[in-house]
DRENDO-1510 file (C-alpha; in Angstrom, 1 decimal, always signed):
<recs>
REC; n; res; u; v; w
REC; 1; UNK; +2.7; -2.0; -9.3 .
REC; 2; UNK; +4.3; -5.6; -10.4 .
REC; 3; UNK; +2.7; -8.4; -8.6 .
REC; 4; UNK; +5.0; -10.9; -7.2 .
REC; 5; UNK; +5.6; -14.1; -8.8 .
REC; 6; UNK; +4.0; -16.9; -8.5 .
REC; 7; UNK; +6.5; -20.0; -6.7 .
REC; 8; UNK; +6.2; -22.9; -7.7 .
REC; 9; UNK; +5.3; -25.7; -5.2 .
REC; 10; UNK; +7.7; -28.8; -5.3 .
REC; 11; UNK; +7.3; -30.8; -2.4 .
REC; 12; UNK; +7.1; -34.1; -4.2 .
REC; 13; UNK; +10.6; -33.7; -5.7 .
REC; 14; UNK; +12.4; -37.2; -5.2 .
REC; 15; UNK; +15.9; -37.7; -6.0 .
REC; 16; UNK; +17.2; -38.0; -10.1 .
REC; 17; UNK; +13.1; -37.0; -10.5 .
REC; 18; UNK; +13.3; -33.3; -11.3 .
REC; 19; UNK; +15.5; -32.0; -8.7 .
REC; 20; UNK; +17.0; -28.5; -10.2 .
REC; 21; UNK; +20.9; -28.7; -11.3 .
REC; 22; UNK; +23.0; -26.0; -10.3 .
REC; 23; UNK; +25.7; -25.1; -7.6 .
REC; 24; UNK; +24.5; -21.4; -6.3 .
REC; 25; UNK; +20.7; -22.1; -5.5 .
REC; 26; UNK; +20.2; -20.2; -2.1 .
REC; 27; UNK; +17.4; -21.3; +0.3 .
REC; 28; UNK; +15.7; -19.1; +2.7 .
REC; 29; UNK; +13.3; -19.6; +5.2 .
REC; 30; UNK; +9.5; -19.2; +4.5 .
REC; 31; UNK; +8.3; -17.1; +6.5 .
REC; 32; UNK; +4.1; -17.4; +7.6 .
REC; 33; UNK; +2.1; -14.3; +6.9 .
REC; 34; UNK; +0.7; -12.0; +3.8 .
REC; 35; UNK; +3.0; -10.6; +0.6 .
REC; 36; UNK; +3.2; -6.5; +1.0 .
REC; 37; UNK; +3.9; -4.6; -2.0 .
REC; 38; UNK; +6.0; -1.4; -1.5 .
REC; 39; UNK; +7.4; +1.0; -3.8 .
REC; 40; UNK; +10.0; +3.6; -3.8 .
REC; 41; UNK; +11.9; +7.1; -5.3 .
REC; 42; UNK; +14.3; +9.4; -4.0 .
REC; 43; UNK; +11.6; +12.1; -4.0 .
REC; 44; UNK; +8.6; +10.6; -2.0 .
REC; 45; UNK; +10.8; +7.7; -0.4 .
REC; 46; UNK; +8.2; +4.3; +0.3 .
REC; 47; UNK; +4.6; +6.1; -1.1 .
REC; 48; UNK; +2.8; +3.3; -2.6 .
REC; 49; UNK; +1.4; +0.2; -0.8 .
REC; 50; UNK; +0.0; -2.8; -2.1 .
REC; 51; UNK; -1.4; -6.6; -0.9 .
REC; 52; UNK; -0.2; -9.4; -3.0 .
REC; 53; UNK; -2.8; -8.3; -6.0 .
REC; 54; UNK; -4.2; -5.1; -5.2 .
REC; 55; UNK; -3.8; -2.2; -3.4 .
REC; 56; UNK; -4.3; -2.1; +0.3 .
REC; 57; UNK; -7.9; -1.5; +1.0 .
REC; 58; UNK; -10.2; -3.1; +4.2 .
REC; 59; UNK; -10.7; -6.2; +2.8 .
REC; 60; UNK; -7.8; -7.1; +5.0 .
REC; 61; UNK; -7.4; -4.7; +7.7 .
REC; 62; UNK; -4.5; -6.4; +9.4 .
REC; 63; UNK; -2.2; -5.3; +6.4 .
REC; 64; UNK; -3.5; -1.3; +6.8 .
REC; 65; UNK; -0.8; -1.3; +9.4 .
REC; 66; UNK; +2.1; -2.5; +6.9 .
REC; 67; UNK; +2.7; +1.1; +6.1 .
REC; 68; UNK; +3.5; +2.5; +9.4 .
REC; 69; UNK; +5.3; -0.7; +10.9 .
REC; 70; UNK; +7.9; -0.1; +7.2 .
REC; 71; UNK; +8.2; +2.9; +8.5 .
REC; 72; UNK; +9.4; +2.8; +12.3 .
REC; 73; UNK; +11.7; -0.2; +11.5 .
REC; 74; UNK; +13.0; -0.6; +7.7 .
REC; 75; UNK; +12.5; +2.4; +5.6 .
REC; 76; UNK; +15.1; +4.0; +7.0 .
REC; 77; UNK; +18.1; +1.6; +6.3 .
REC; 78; UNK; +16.7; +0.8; +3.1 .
REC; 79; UNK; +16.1; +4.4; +2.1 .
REC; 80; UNK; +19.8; +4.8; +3.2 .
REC; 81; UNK; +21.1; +2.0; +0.9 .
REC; 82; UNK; +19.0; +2.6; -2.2 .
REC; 83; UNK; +20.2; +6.6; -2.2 .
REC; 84; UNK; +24.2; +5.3; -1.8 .
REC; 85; UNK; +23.5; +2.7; -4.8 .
REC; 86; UNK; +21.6; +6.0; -6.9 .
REC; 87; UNK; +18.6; +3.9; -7.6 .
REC; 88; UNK; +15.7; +5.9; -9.2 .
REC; 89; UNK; +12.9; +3.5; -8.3 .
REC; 90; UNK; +12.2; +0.3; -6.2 .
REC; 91; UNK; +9.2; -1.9; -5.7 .
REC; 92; UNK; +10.0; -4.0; -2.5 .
REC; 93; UNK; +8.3; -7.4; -1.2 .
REC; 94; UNK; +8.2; -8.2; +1.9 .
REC; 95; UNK; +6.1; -11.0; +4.5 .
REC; 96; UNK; +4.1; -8.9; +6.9 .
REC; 97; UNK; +3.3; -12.0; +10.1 .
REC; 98; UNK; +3.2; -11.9; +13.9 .
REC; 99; UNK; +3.8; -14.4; +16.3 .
REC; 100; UNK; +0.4; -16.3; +15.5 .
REC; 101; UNK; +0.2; -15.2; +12.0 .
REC; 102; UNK; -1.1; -18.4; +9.7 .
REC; 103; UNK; -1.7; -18.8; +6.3 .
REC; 104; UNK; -2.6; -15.1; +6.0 .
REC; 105; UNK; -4.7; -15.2; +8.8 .
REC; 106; UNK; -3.1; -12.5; +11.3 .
REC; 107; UNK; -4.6; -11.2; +15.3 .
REC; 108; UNK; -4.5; -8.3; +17.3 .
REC; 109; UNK; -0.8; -8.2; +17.9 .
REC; 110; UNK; +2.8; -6.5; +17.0 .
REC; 111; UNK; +3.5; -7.6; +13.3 .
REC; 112; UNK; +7.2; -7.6; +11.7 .
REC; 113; UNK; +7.8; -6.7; +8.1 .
REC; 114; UNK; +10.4; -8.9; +6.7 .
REC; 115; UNK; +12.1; -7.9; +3.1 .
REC; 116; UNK; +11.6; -10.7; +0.4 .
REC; 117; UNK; +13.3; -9.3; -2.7 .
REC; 118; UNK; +14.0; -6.3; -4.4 .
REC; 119; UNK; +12.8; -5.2; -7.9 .
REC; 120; UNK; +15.0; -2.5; -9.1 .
REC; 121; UNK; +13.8; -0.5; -12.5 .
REC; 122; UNK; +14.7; -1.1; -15.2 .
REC; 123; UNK; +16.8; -3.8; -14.1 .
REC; 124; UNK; +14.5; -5.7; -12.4 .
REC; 125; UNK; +15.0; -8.2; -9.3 .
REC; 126; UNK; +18.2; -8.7; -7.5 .
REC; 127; UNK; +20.0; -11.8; -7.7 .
REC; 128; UNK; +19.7; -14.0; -4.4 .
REC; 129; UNK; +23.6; -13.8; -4.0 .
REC; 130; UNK; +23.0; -9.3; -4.5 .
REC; 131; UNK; +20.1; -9.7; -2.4 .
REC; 132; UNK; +22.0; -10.9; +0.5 .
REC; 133; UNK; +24.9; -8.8; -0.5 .
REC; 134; UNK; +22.6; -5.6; +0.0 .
REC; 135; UNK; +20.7; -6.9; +3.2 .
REC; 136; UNK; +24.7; -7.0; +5.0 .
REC; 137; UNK; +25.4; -3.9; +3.5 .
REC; 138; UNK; +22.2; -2.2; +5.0 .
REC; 139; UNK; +22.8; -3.0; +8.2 .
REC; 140; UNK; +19.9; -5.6; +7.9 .
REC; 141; UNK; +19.6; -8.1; +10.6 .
REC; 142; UNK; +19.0; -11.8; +9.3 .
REC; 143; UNK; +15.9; -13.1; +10.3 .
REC; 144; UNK; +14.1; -10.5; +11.1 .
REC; 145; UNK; +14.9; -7.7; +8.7 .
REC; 146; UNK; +15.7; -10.5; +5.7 .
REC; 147; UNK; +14.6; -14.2; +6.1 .
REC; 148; UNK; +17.1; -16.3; +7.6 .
REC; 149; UNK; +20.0; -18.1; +5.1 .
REC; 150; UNK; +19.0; -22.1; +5.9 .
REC; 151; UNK; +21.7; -22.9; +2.9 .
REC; 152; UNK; +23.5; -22.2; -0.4 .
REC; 153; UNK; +24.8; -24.4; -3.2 .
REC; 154; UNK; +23.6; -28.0; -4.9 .
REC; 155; UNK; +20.3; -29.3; -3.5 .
REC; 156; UNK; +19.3; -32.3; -3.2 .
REC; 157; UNK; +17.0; -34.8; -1.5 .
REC; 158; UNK; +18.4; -35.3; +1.9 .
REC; 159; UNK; +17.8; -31.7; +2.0 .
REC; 160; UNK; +14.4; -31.3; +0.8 .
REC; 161; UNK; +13.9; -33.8; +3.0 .
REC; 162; UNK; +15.2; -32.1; +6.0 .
REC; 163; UNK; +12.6; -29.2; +5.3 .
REC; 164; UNK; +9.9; -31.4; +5.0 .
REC; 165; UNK; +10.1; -33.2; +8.5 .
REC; 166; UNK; +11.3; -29.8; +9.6 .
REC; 167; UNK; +14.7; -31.0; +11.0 .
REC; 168; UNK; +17.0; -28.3; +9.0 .
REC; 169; UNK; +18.5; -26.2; +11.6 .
REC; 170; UNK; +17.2; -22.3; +12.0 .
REC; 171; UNK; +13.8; -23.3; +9.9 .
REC; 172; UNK; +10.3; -21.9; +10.7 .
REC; 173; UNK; +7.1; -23.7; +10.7 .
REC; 174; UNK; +5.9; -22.9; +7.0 .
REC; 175; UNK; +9.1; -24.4; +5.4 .
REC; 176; UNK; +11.6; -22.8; +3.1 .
REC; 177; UNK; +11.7; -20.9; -0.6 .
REC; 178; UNK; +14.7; -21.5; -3.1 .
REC; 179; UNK; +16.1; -19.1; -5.6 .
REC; 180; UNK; +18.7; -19.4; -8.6 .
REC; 181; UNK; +19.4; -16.1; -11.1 .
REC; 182; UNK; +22.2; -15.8; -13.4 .
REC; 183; UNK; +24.0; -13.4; -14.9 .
REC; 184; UNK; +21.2; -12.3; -17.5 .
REC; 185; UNK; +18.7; -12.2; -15.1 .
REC; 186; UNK; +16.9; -15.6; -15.6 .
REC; 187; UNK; +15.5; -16.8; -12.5 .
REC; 188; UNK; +14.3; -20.4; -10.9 .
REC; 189; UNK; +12.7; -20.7; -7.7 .
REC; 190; UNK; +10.1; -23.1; -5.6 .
REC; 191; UNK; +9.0; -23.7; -2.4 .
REC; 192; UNK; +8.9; -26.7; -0.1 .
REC; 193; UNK; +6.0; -27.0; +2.9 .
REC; 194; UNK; +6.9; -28.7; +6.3 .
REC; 195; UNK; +4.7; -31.2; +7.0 .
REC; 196; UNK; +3.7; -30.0; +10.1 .
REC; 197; UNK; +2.5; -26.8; +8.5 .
REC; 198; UNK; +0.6; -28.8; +5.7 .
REC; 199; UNK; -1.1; -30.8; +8.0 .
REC; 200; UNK; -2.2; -27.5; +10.4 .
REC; 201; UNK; -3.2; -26.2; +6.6 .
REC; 202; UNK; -5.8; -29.6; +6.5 .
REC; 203; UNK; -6.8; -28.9; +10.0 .
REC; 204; UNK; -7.2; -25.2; +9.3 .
REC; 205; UNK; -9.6; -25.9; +6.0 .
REC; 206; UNK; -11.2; -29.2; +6.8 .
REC; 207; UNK; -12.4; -30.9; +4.0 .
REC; 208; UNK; -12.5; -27.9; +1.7 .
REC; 209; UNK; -10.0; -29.6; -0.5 .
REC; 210; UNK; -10.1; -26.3; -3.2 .
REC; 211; UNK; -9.4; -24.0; +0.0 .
REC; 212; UNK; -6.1; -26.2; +1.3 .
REC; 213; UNK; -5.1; -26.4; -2.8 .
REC; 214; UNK; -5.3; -22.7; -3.1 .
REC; 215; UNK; -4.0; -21.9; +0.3 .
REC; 216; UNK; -0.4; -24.3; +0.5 .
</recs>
């Protein structure tokens, strides 16, 4: 199974000092919790599960209940919509959190898994502007089923600001994730932090400065 990419961090972005060019960069928000692995076929439907870089096993047994949660709410509508489009196989990411879920740290409670992107073979991921395109056409419900749409064209400062100090309308605590793809399939993306989630980060590691690098 593909691992899913790495995004860059870019919270020190200033204006004219590296912000990305482009008119069709979409920005979702970030949601707080661990990156699930799941693949698909017409024949066996979702059968193989993994965490962000192996396959589910009880080093974190929080994520053992990704599986079942997929498929009581998801799997369905997705199966649905990858049969209409004829896909043969699917490797899906999603964010499996809870209420209190933080920095992959989850409790005993209900967890959600949200849908991240979609890797379609041999094509390979959707487009942010297909992505959305196939959550509405699913019947996916925004912000729960698929991260919430905090904006889409040119970004610039005042609005990497606004993620920072949290202020953008509809954002979580963890901050927000932009993407870009064209028409051949290249792809840009990189996240911003809130501040307020940093600094619960620094609280959360203490002055394991290698920990709070790894972990934002």
């Amino acid at each position: 199974m593909k691992t899913y990419p790495s995004i860059p961090f870019m919270n020190g972005l200033t204006k004219g000092q590296g912000i990305p060019e482009g008119d069709e960069w979409f920005v979702f928000d970030k949601l707080d919790g661990s990156n699930i692995r799941a693949e698909w076929n017409p024949k066996r439907g979702f059968y193989k599960f993994g965490r962000r870089k192996a396959l589910l096993d009880d080093s974190n047994p929080w994520l053992l209940e990704s599986p079942d949660v997929l498929k009581n709410t998801l799997s369905p509508k997705l199966d649905a919509e990858f049969r209409k489009r004829g896909y043969k196989r699917v490797l899906c990411f999603f964010e499996f959190h809870g209420p209190t879920s933080f920095a992959g740290h989850h409790e005993h409670e209900d967890h959600t898994m949200t849908l991240i992107d979609v890797n379609v073979h041999p094509k390979g991921f959707l487009g942010p502007k297909d992505f959305v395109a196939f959550c509405h056409n699913a019947g996916l419900q925004e912000g729960i089923d698929w991260p919430t749409l905090l904006h889409q064209g040119p970004i610039d400062d005042e609005l990497l600001t606004a993620i920072r100090l949290s202020t953008l309308p509809d954002l979580t605590m963890e901050g927000a994730v932009a993407k870009w793809q064209d028409k051949k399939g290249n792809r840009k993306t990189f996240k911003v932090k809130t501040k307020l989630w940093l600094d619960a980060l620094r609280t959360y590691c203490g002055d394991d400065d290698v920990r709070f690098k790894k972990m934002m």
